[in-house]
C-alpha positions in Angstrom: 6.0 -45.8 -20.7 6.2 -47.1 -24.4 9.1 -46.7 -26.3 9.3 -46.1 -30.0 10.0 -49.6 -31.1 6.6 -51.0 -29.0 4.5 -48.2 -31.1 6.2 -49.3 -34.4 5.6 -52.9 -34.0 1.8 -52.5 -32.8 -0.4 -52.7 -35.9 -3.7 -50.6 -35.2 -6.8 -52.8 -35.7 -8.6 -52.6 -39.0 -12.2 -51.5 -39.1 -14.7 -53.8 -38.4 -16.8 -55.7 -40.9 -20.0 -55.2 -38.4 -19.3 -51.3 -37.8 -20.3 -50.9 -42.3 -23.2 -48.7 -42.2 -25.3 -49.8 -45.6 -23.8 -51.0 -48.5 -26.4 -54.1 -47.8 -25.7 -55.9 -51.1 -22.2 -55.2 -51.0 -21.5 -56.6 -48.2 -23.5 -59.7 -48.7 -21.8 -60.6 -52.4 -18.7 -60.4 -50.9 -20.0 -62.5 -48.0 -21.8 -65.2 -50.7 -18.1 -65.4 -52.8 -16.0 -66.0 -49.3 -18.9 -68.7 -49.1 -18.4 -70.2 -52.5 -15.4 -68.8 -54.2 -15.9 -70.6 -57.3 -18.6 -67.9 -58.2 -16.1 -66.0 -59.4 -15.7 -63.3 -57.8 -17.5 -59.1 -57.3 -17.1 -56.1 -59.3 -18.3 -52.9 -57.4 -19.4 -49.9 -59.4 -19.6 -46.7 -58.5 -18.0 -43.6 -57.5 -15.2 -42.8 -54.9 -15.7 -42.6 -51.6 -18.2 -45.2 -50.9 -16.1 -47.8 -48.3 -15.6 -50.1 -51.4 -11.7 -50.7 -50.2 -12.9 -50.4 -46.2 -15.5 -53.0 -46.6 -12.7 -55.8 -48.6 -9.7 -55.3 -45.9 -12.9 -55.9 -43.3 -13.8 -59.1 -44.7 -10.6 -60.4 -45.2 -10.4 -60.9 -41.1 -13.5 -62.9 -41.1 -11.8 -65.3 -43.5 -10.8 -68.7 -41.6 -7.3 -68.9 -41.3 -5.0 -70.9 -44.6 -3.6 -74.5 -44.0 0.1 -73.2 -43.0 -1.8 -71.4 -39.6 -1.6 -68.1 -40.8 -4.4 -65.7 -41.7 -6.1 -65.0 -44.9 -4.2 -62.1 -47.1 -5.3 -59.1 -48.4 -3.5 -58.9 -52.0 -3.6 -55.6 -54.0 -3.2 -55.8 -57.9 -1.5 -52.7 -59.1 -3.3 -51.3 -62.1 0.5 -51.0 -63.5 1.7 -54.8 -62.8 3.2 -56.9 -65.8 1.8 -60.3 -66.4 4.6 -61.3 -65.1 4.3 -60.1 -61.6 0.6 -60.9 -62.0 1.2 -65.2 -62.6 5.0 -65.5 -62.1 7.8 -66.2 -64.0 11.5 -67.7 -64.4 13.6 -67.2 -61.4 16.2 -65.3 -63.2 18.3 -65.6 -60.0 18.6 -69.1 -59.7 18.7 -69.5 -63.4 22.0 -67.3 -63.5 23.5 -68.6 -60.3 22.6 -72.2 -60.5 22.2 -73.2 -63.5 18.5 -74.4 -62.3 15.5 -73.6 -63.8 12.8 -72.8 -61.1 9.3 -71.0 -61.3 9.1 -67.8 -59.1 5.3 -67.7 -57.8 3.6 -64.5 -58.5 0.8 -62.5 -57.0 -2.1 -64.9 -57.8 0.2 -67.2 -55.2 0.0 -65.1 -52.9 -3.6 -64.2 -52.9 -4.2 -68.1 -52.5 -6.9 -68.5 -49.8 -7.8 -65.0 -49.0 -8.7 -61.3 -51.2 -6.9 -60.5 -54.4 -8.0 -56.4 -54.7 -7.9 -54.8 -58.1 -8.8 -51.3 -57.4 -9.9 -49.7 -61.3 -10.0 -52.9 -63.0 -11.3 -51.3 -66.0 -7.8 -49.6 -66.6 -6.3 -52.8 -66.3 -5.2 -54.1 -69.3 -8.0 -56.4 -70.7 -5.5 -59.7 -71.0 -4.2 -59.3 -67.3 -8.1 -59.1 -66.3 -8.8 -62.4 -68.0 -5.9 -63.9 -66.3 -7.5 -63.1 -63.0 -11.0 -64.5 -64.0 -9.5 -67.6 -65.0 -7.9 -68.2 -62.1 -10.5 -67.2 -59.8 -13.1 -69.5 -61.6 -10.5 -72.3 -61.9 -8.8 -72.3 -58.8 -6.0 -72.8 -60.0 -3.2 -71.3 -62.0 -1.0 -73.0 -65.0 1.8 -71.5 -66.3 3.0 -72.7 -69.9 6.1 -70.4 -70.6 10.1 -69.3 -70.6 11.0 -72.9 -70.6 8.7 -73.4 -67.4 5.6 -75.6 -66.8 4.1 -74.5 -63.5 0.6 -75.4 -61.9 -0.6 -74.2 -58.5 -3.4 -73.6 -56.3 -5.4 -70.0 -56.1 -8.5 -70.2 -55.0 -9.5 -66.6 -53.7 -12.3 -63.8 -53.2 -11.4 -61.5 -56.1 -12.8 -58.2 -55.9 -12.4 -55.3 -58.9 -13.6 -51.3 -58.1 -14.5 -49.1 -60.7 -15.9 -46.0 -61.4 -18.1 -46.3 -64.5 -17.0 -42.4 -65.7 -13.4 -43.4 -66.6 -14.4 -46.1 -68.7 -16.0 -49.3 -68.7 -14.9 -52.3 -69.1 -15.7 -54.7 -72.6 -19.3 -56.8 -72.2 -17.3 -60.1 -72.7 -15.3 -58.9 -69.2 -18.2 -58.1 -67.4 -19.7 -61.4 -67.9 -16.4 -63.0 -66.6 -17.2 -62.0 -63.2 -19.4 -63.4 -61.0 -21.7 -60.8 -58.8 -21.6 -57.1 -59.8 -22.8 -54.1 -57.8 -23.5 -50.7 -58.0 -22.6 -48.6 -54.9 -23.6 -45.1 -53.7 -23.2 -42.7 -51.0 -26.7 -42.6 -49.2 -28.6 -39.2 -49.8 -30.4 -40.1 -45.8 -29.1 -37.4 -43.6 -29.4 -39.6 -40.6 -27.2 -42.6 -42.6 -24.5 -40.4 -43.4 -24.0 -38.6 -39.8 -23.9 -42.6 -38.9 -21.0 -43.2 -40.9 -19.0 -40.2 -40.6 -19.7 -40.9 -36.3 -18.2 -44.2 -36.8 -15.4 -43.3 -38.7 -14.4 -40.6 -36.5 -14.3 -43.0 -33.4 -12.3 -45.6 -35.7 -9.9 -42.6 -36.1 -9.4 -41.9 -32.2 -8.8 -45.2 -31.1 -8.9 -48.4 -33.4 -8.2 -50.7 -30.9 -11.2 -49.8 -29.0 -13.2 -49.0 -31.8 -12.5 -52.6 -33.2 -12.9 -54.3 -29.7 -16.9 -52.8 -29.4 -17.4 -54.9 -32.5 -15.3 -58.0 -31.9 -17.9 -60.5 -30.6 -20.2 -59.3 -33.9 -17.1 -60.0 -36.6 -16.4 -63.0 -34.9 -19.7 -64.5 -34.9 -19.8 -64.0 -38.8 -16.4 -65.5 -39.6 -17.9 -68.8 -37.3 -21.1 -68.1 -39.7 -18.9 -68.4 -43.1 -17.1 -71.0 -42.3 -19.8 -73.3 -41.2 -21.3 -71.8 -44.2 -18.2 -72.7 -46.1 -17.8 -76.4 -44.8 -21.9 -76.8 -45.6 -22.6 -75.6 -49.1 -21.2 -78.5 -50.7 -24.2 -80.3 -49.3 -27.0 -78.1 -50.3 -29.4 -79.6 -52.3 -30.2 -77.6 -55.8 -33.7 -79.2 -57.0 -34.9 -79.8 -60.1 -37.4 -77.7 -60.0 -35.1 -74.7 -58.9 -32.3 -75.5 -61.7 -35.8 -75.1 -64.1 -36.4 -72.0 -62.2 -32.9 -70.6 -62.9 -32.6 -71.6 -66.7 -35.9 -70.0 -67.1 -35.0 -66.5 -65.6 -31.7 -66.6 -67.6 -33.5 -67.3 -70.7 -36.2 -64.6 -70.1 -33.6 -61.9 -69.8 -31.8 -63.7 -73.1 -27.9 -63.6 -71.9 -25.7 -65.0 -73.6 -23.8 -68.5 -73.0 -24.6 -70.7 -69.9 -21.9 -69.2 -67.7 -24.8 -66.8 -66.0 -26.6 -70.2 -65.3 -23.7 -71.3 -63.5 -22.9 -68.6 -61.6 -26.9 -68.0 -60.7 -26.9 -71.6 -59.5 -23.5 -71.5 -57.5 -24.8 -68.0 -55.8 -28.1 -69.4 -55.1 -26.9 -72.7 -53.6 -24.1 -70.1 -51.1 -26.9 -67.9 -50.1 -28.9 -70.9 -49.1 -25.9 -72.5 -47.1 -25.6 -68.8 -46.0 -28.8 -68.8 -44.4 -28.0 -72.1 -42.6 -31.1 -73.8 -45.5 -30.0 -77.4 -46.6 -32.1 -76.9 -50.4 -32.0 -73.9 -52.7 -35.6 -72.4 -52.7 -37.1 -69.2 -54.7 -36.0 -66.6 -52.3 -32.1 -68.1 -52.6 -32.1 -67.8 -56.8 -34.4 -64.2 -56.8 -31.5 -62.8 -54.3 -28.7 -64.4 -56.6 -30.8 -62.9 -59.6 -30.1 -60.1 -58.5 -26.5 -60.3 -58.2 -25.7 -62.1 -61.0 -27.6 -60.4 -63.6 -27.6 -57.0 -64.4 -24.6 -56.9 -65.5 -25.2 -59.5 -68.4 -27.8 -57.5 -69.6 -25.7 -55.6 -71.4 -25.0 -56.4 -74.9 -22.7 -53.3 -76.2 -21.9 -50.0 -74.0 -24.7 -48.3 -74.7 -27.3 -50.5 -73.1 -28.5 -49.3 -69.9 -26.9 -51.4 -66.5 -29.0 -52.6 -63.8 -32.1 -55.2 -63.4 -36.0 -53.8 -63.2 -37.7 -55.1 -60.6 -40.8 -55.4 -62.2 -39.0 -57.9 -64.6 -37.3 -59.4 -62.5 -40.8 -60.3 -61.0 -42.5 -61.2 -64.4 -39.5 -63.5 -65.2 -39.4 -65.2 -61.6 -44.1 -65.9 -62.5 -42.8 -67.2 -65.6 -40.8 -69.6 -63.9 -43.0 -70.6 -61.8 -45.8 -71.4 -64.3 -43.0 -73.3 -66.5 -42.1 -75.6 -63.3 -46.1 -76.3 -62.8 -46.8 -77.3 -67.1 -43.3 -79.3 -66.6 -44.2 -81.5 -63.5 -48.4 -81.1 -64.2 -49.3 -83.7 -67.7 -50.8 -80.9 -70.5 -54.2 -81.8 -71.5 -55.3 -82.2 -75.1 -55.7 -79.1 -76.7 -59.9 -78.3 -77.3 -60.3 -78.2 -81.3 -63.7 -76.4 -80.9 -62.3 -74.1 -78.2 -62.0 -70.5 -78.1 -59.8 -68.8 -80.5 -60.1 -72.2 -82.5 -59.4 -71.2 -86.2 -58.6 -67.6 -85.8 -55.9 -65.7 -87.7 -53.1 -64.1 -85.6 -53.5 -60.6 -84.9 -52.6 -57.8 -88.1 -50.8 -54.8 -87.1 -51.1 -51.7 -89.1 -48.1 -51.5 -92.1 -44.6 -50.8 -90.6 -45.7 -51.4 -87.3 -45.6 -54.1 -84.7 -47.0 -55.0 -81.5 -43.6 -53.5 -80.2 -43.0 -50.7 -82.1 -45.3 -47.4 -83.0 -45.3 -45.4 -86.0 -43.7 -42.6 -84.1 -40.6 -44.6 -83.0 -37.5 -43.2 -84.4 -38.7 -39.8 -85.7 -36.3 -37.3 -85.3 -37.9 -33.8 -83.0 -38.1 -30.3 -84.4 -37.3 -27.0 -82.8 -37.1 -23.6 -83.7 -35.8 -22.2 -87.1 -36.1 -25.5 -88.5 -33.9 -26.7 -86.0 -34.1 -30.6 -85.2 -33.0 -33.2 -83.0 -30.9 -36.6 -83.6 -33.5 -39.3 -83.3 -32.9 -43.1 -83.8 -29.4 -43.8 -85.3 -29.6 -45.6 -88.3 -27.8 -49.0 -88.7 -24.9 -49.7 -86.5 -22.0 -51.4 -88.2 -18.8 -53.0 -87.5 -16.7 -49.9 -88.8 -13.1 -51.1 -90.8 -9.5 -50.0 -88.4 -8.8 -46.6 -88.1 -5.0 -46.6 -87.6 -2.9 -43.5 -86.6 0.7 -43.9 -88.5 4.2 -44.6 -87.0 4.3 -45.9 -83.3 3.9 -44.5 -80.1 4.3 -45.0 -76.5 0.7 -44.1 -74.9 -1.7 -45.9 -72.8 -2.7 -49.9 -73.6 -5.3 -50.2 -76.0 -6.1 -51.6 -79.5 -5.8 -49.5 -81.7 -2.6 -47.6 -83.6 1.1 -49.7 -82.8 2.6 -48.2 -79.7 5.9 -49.3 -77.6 5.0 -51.1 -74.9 5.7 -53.3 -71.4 3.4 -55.8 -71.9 3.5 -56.5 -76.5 5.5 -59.2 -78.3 9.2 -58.6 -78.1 10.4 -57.4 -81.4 14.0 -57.2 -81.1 17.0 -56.8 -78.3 18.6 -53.5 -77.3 21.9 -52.6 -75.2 19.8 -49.5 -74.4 17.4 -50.2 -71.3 14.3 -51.4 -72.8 11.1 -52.9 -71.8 12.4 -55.6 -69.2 15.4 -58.1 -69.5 15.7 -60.1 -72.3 16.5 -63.6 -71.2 17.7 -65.3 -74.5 19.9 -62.1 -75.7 21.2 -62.1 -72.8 22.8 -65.6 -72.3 23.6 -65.1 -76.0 25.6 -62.2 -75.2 27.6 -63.7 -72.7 27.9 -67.2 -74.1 30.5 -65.7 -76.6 33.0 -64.4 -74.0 32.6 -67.8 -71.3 36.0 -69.3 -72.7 38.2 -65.8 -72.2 36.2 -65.6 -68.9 37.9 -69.0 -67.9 34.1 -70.8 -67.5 34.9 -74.8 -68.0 31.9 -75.9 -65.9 29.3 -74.5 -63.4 27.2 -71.5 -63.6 27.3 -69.0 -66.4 29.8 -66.1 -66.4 27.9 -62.3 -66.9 29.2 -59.7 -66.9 27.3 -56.2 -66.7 27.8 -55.3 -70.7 25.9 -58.8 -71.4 22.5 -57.4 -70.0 20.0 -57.1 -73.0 17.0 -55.1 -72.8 13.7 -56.5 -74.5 12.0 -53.6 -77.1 8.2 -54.7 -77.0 5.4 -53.8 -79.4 2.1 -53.5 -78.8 -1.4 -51.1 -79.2 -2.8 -48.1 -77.7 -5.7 -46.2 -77.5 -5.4 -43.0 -78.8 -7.9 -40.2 -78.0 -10.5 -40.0 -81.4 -11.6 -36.7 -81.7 -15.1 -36.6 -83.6 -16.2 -33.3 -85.7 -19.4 -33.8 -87.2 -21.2 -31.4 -89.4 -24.6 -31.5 -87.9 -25.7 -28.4 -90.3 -28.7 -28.2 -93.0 -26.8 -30.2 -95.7 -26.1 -33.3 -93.4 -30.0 -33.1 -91.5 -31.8 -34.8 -94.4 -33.6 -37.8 -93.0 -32.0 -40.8 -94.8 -28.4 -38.8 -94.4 -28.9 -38.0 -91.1 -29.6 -41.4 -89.8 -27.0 -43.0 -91.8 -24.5 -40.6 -90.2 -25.8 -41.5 -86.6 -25.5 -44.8 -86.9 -22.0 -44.4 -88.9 -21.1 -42.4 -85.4 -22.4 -44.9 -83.4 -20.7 -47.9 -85.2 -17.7 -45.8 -84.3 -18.3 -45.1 -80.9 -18.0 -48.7 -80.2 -15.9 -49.3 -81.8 -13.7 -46.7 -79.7 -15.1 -48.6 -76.5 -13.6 -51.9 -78.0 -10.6 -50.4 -78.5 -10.0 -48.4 -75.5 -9.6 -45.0 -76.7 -10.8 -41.3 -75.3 -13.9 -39.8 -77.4 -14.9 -36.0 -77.5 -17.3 -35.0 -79.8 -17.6 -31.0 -81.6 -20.4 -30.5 -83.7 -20.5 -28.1 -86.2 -23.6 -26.0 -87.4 -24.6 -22.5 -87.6 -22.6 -20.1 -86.5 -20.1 -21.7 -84.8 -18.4 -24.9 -83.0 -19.7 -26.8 -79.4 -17.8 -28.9 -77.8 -20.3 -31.6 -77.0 -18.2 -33.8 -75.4 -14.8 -33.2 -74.1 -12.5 -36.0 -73.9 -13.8 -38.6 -71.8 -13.6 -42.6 -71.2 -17.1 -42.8 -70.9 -18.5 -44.4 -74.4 -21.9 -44.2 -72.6 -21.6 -40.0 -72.1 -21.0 -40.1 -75.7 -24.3 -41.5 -77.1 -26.4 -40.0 -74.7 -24.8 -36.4 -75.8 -24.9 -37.1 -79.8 -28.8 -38.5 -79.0 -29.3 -34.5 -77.3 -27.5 -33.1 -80.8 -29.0 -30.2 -82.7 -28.8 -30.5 -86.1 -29.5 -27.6 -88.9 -28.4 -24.3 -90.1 -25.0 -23.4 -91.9 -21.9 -25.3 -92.1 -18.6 -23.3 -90.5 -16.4 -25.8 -91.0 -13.3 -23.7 -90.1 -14.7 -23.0 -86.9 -14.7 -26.9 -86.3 -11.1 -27.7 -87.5 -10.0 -24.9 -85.4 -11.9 -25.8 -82.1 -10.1 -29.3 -82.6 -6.9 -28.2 -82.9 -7.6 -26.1 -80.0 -8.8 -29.2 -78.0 -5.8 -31.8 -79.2 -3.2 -29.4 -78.1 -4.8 -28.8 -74.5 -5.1 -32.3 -74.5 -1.1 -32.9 -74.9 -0.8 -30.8 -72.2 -2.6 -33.2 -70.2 -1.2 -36.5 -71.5 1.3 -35.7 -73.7 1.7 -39.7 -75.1 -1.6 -40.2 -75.8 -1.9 -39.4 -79.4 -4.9 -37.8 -81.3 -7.1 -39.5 -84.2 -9.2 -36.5 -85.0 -12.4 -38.1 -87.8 -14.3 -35.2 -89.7 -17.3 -36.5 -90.5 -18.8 -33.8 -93.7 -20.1 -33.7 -97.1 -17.3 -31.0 -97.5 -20.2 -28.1 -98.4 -18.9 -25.6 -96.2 -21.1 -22.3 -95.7 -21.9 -19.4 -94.0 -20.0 -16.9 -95.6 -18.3 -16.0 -99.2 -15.2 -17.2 -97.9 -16.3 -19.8 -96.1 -14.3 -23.0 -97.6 -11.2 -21.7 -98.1 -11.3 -20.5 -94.3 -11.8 -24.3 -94.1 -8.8 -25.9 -96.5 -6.6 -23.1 -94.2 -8.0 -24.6 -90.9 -7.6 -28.1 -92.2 -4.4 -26.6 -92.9 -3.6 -25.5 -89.7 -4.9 -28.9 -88.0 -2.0 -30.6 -90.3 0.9 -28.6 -89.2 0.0 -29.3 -86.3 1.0 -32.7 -86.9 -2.7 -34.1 -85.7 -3.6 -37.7 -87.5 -6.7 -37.5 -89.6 -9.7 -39.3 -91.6 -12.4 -37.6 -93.3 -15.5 -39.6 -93.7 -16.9 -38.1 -96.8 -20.6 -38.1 -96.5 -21.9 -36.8 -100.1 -24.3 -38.8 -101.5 -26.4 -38.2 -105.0 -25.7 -38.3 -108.4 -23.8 -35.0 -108.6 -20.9 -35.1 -106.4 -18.6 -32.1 -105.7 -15.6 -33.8 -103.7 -15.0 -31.2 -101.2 -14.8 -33.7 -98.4 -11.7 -35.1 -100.5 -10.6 -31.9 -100.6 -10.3 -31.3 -97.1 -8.7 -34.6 -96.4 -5.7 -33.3 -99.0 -5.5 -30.1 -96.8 -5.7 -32.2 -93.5 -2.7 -34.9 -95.2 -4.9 -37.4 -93.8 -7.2 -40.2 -94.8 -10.1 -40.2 -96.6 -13.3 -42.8 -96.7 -16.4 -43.1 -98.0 -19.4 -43.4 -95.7 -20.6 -46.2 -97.4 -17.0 -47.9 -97.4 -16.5 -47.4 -93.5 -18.6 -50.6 -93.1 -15.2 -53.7 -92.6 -18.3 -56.2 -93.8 -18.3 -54.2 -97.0 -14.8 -53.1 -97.2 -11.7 -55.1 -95.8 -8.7 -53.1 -94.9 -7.3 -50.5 -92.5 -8.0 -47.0 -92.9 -4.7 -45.2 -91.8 -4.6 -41.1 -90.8 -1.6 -40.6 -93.7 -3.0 -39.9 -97.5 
């Protein structure tokens, strides 16, 4: 019989790496990086419930064991953890009782040599997520701070999850890690009743479960680690580096560091497959891993790699190596094509572009669609007043865990602060009877630290998309003015939702999402024509921001009204508007009109409504921060 302390101290095996049904590519990125950690490490997209966490604690067992004889770790990053947890800090414990100053290793340490797990790395805060690049590109961690200057090893797998619909994360972080892929539950009925069978066996006996696939797991671990010990020796040729600077080029990312990586993949896969040399299939398979995601120049380009690209680019390679090792012959003056002019195109067209590109549709009742958005800018700060406590971000001041420490408090605060502290209690040493040895605290000495920092804020966009805004040259001004702002919101990590405003009435386009990408596809799908109620859109915001405060009650609202003012629709129809705006204000919702009148005759309605809103006001045409320097703040 076993008694209660047997069952608590038996550990149920975890579930196999070899039992993973699919997730292919997955599996073998994560494989490739436990190969060659200095890649950098995997972000998996996609959405819930696709073994993402299952298929890292799996390969964390086939890791060879650390130096000190004990396995590899599995290290989980809290999307919540300070920098300070993250890399360490002062050990305030020895500092208090001994007098000595000594670094405290933080979870980086810990991850040294095995998996460091950051599940939703796009809600981590973006300086926290550079840390962890740069130490899994560097191996190493230094620590420059408190007093302190620490270096230690940390050369792990890092892994990051993330489902694309709650936000992505900045270009310039994608391109920080090494491999990306997009996972997805398989739509094969026979796949899925495999998976669910093998869970459900997991379930009724691990140990079992774990034992049917114990020869398999252990025959890859042997295979990374001879994979491991080998790659070092793989030979990258000439002709392959040409092959991956050529690829890298043809798809026109930026910086070398996808060259790197492409070459540091390629050269694992091949010590992978057992190869001593790099060849064509090694850098078309690391292509594939190493490059989609550096496609993407803003968050509003499309992710993933075409195929049939991926082919042209890897012919174009090939025919660059052959004119680089073959000598080029001496161009034939009297050849073909000798003497001829290059090709004309038709005016306002190129060999890329067609005369139809960027025309907006029509529908019914003069009715028309958003086509190309005009310009794209970067827009000048749009700041909501005062300071709050929401979410990280970058945009309006906000207390926070994580900003520069602005001044001490006896009330608690945003973590101890150190200096204050000792201050506090340097004063009272003497009539505490202190002549030597460590310092003397007491529990009214404690000093809390009062940080600063930004948040995102949700930025709630009403746009009049009536017959006064759907002129062609306004139109596509106001697009691109949207988009400029859209990105802008991406940069800075806020929540968009979109109303429109034409008609009859208001639409909630968008409701309040993280997804930047949702956004531009919905304003591309907008309707544009008719009247202009623009009482109906003041009040649908109102009605949105308070639901929304309901939801997540520190995350404050920037709502940006983008109008020529004209409201229609009815006799009444703008002072129904200056009462909404009205109502918007008491309210105590932020606000910036982005006054949209152009011409020679000029009414000022839009100015208007920013005086009923108590909010800012901006020219379209001064929204540009290459034209106009400044911060545009919510408060007239």
């Amino acid at each position: 019989m076993r008694h209660n302390h047997d069952l608590a101290a038996h550990e149920p095996a975890g579930f196999p790496f070899s039992a993973i049904v699919g997730q292919d590519r997955l599996r073998l990125a994560l494989i490739l990086c436990a190969v060659h950690p200095g890649i950098g490490g995997v972000l998996v997209r996609g959405e819930k419930g696709t073994a993402k966490s299952t298929v890292v604690r799996a390969l964390t067992a086939l890791l060879p064991e650390v130096a000190v004889g004990r396995r590899a770790r599995l290290v989980e990053l809290p999307v919540g953890a300070t920098e300070d947890r993250v890399v360490g800090s002062l050990d305030l414990e020895k500092v208090l009782r001994d007098g000595e100053r000594a670094f405290q290793p933080g979870l980086l340490a810990e991850a040294h040599q095995g998996v460091l797990y950051v599940d939703e790395v796009n809600l981590l805060h973006d300086h926290l997520v550079d840390v962890l690049l740069d130490a899994s590109a560097m191996g190493r961690v230094h620590i420059e701070r408190d007093g302190v200057s620490h270096s230690h090893p940390a050369r792990f797998v890092l892994v990051g999850t993330m489902n694309p619909e709650e936000g992505e994360l900045r270009p310039q972080l994608l391109d920080r890690f090494g491999l990306a892929v997009d996972v997805a539950a398989s739509r094969d009925v026979d796949v899925r009743m495999q998976v669910v069978r093998r869970r459900l066996d997991y379930e009724r006996d691990p140990d079992t479960f774990a034992a049917r696939y114990a020869e398999q797991d252990a025959e890859l671990a042997r295979q990374i680690s001879a994979a491991r010990d080998a790659v070092a020796a793989v030979e990258l040729s000439d002709t392959e580096l040409r092959r991956i600077a050529s690829l890298c080029a043809s798809f026109d990312v930026e910086g070398m560091r996808a060259d790197l990586v492409l070459a540091r993949t390629a050269t694992a896969h091949a010590a992978w497959r057992g190869a001593d040399a790099v060849t064509e299939e090694d850098v078309r398979v690391a292509a594939e891993l190493t490059l989609p995601h550096r496609r993407r120049r803003d968050p509003f380009d499309e992710p993933g790699l075409d195929e049939q690209q991926l082919d042209d680019a890897l012919e174009q390679a090939d025919a660059d190596a052959r004119a680089h090792d073959e000598p080029e012959p001496d161009p034939d003056p009297d050849g073909p094509g000798a003497g001829e002019a290059p090709p004309e195109y038709p005016s306002g067209e190129s060999k890329n572009e067609s005369p139809e590109q960027g025309s907006s549709g029509s529908g019914p009742e003069g009715e028309r669609r958003v086509g190309a958005p005009g310009p794209q800018f970067r827009t000048r700060m749009l700041e909501i007043p005062g300071v709050g406590d929401g979410s990280p971000g970058r945009r309006s001041r906000s207390r926070s865990t994580r900003g520069r420490s602005v001044r001490t408090t006896t009330e608690p605060g945003h973590g101890l602060h150190l200096v204050g502290t000792l201050f506090a209690a340097a004063e009272h040493q003497v009539t505490r009877g202190r002549t030597n040895g460590p310092i003397l605290l007491a529990a009214n000495d404690v000093r809390g630290s009062l940080r600063e920092g930004r948040e995102g804020n949700l930025v709630l966009f009403v746009v009049d998309a009536s017959g006064s805004m759907a002129a062609r040259d306004r139109l596509s001004a106001v697009t691109g003015a949207i988009v400029s702002l859209l990105r802008d919101a991406y940069q800075r990590r806020d929540k968009v939702a979109v109303i429109t405003v034409r008609g009859t009435g208001a639409e909630l386009v968008l409701p309040p999402t993280s997804s930047v990408e949702v956004a531009v596809r919905r304003l591309r799908a907008m309707k544009t024509g008719g009247r202009t109620p623009l009482a109906e859109g003041f009040l649908r915001a109102r009605e949105v921001v308070l639901r929304e405060r309901v939801r997540d009650p520190k995350r404050r609202a920037l709502v940006v009204a983008l109008t020529d003012g004209r409201a229609t629709g009815s006799k009444d129809a703008l002072p129904r508007a200056k009462r909404a705006a009205a109502m918007l204000a008491a309210a105590s919702v932020a606000s910036i009109v982005v006054d949209c009148e152009t011409g020679m005759v000029r009414l000022g309605l839009a100015a208007e409504l920013a005086r009923d809103l108590r909010g800012g006001h901006v020219r379209l045409t001064e929204l540009s921060a290459q034209q106009v320097a400044g911060v545009v703040r919510a408060a007239a």
